[in-house]
N, C-alpha and C positions, 0 to 999 in steps of 0.2 A: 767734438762730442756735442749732439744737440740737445739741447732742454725740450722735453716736453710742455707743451702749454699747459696749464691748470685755471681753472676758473678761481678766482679771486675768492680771500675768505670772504663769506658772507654775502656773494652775490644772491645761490639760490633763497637763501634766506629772505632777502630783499625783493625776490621775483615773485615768493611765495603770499608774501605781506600785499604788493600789489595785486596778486590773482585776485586773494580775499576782499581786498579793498571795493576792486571792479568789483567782485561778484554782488556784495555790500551793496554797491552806487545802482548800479544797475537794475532795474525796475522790471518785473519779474511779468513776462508778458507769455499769456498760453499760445501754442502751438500744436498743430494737428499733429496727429500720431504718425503720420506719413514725414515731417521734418525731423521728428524724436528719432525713429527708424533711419532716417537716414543716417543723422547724424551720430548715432552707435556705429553706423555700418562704416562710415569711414575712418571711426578709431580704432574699430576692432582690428581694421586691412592694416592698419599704421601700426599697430601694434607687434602684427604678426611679421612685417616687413623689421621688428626689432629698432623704429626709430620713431619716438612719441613727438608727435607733433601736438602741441598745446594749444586749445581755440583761440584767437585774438580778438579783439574787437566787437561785434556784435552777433559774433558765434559763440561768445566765452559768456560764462554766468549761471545762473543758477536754474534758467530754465531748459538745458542742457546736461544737468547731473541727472544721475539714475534716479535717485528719489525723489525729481518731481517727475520724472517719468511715472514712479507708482501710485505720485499722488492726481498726476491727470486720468492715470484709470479706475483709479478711488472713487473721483469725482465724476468718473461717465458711468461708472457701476451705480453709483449710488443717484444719479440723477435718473436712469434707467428705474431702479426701486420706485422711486418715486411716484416716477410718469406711472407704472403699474398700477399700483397703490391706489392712485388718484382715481385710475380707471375702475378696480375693484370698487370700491365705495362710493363712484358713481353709481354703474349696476345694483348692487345693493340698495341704496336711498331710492332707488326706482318704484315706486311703488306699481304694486301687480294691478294691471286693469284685464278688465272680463271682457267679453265681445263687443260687447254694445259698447265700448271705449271708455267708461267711467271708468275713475280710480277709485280701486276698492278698501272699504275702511278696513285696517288693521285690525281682526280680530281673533284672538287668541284661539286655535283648533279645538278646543274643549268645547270654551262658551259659543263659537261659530256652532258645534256640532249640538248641544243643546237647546237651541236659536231654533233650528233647521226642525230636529224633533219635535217641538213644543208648538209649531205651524201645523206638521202633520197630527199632531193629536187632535190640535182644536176644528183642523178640515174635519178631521173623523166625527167630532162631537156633533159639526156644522151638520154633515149625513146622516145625523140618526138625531139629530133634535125634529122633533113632533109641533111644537106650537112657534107660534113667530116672536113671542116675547125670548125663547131663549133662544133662537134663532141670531136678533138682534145681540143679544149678549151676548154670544161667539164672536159674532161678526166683529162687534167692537173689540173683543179679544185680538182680534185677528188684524185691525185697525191700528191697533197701539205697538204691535210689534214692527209697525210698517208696512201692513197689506201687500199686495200683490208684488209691487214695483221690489220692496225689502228683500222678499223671501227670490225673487229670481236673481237678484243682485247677489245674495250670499249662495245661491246655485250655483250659477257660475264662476262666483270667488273662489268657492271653493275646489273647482273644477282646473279653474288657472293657477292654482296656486300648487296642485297635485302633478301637476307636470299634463295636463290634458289637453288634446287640441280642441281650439275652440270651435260648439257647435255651427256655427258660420263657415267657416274654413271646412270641418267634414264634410259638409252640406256640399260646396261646390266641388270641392274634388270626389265624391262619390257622384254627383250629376254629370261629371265631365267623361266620367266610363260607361253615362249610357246614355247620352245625348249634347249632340255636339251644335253647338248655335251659328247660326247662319249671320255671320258680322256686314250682310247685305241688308239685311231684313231690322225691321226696329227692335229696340234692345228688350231682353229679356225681364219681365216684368213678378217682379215677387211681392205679395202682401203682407210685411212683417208685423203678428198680433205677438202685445206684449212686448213690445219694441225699445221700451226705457227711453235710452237714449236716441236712437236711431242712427247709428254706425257700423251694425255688422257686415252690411255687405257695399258700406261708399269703398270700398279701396276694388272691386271688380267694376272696371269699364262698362261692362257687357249686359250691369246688370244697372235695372231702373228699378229702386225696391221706392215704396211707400211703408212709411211707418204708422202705425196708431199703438194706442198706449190708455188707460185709464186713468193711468198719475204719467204723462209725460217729462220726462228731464231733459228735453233737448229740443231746439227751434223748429226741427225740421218732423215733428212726432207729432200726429193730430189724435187728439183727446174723444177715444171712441173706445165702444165695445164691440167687439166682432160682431156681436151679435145686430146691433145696431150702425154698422158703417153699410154706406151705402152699396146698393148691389149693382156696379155697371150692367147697361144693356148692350149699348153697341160693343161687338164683337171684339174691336178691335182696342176697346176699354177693359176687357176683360186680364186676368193676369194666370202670366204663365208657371207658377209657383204662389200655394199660401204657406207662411212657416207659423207653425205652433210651438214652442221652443217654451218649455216648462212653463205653459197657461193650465193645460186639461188637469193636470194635475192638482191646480189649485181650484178648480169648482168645485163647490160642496154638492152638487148635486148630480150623482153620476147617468142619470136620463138625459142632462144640460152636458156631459161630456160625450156621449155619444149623438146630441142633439149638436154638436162642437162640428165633431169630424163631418158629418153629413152636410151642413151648412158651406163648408168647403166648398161644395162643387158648384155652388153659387157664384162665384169668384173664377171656376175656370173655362179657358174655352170649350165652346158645346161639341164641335167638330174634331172629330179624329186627325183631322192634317195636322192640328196646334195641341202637341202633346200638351197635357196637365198634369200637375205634381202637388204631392202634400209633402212638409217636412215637419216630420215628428219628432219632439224630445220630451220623454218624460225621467223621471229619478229614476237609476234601477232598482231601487227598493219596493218601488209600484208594481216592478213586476217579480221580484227574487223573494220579497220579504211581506206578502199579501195573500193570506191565506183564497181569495176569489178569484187572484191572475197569475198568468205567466204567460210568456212569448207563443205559444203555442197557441193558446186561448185569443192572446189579443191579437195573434194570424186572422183567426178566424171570423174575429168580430171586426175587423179591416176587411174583409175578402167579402162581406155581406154587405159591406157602405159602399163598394165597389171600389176598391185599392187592389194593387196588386204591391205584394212589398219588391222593392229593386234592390235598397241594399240598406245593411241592417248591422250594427254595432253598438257594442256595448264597451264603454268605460268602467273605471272604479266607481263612479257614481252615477253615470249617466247611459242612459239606452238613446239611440237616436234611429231614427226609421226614415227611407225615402221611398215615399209614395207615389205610385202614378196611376191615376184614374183611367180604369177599365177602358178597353172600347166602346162605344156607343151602343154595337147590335149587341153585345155581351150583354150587359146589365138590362137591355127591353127582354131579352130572354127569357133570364132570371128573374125580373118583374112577373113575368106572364106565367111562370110557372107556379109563382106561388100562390096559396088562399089565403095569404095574411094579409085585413083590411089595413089601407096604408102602402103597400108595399109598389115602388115605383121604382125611378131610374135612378134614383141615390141610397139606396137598400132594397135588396133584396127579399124582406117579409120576414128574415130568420130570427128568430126571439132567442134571447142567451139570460137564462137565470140565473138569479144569484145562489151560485152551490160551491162549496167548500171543493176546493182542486188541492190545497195544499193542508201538512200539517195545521190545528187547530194554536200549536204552540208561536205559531209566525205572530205580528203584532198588527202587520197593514191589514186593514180592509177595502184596501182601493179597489175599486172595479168600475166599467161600464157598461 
């Protein structure tokens, strides 16, 4: 009769204390989720073959039990969070910059939209004061709030902050559907008035812009008035685009805003082979909420300076226009037929007075 074998009392016991021991000594080192996997995958086969083979040596320990399995994907879940995290309140801490590349001061949409109001009232006062002492006392008004540079910077603050593409970007992809540049020929030449900083258009190759500005905020911005920067003669000085990008808006004097658009064509080439462009932006409020204008009206006071409009958008806040100056024989035409003294190859002679187009209850009185 044979005796079966039996494992001694107190072996497992003894096996059990050393597992713990090693697991104890053993110094808990991470492993990729491709080791962890495996190493399930050959217990599970061992298990189901009915005979447990137990890890030894530097398979056996603790970073081979199931829970640190869950706590290594604890740890990649929550490193994951993180890394998010980090990235959200980057973007957030970003503060919004406008076209011209300055970073735009934080100001609360109320007081920004009071700000923005309180320019157009005192423009309005500027238009209808009579003598030059109060004249002056506007202007100062109009000085303290920040002048010109102020009031365009919180334009387009508020324009980028609304979700709005920036007037620079419209500008070139509306030019790009109706005039395609010859990357043979020298680069396309823009004059940007009111330019602040002078960054809207350095990230286009194709394009050679010059800045001026009246309060410059940038190295590259020469300190001029449209009206006063100089007027190239030779031809090839001349520029293939001016942008006006919320200036007209801000003369008090709306004989000096249509004395604005005409002076344009001082700046473009004379000859029909080198197309010419104007790029217009004004507030849509100039034209929606002005009892003396609307799109319609200012077609037609564009089409008398010799513009033809190409293409034409309006924003939550902003109206933008792309202008291209008539043909040559077009506008002598036009010159010749009219009797209005003055009337030449950058107007037509047509006179537009000032008459009420809209409700009396609107509050702008912008016009040109």
């Amino acid at each position: 009769m044979s005796r079966t074998k039996k494992s001694k009392p107190g072996v497992k016991s003894q096996q059990a204390a050393a597992s713990v021991a090693a697991a104890v000594n053993t110094p808990a080192i991470e492993t990729t989720a491709a080791e962890t996997i495996t190493s399930t995958d050959v217990q599970t086969e061992s298990a189901k073959k009915g005979k447990l083979i137990r890890p030894r040596g530097k398979r056996g320990g603790v970073k081979h039990k199931k829970g640190t399995v869950k706590q290594a994907g604890a740890v990649l879940n929550a490193a994951v969070k993180e890394a998010r995290k980090s990235k959200t309140n980057t973007l957030k801490s970003t503060e919004v910059q406008n076209e011209s590349g300055t970073a735009a001061n934080r100001v609360p949409p109320a007081e920004h939209a009071e700000k923005i109001a309180k320019f157009h009232t005192l423009l309005k006062q500027l238009e209808q004061a009579k003598t030059a002492e109060e004249k002056d006392e506007i202007q100062a008004g109009l000085d303290s709030l920040g002048g010109l540079a102020q009031y365009q910077a919180w334009s387009l603050t508020g324009s980028a902050k609304s979700g709005q593409t920036p007037t620079s970007k419209w500008c070139m992809e509306a030019l790009k559907d109706v005039y395609e540049h010859d990357r043979n020929l020298p680069k396309f030449k823009v004059l940007d008035v009111g330019a602040i900083t002078g960054t809207a258009y350095s990230k286009y190759r194709w394009v050679d812009a010059t800045y001026i500005d009246l309060h410059p905020q940038g190295d590259n911005v020469q300190k001029y008035s449209f009206f006063d920067f100089p007027v190239p003669i030779p031809p090839e000085d001349k520029f293939n685009m001016v942008a006006l990008s919320l200036v007209i808006n801000f003369v008090g004097d709306m004989r000096k805003r249509g004395e604005m658009l005409r002076h344009v064509h001082n700046y473009l080439p004379e000859h029909d082979n080198v197309p010419g462009f104007c790029f217009l932006v004004l507030p849509l409020s100039c034209l929606t909420n002005s009892r003396y204008m609307n799109q319609s009206h200012l077609r037609a006071i564009l089409g008398s300076l010799g513009f033809n409009v190409l293409r034409q958008s309006d924003s939550a806040k902003l109206s933008r226009w792309l202008l291209q100056r008539k043909p040559l024989q077009e506008r002598k035409q036009s010159a010749e037929k009219s009797d209005t003294p003055g009337a030449c190859l950058e107007w037509d002679g047509t006179i537009f007075k000032k008459r009420e187009l809209n409700p009396a209850s609107l509050s702008s009185t912008f016009f040109l």
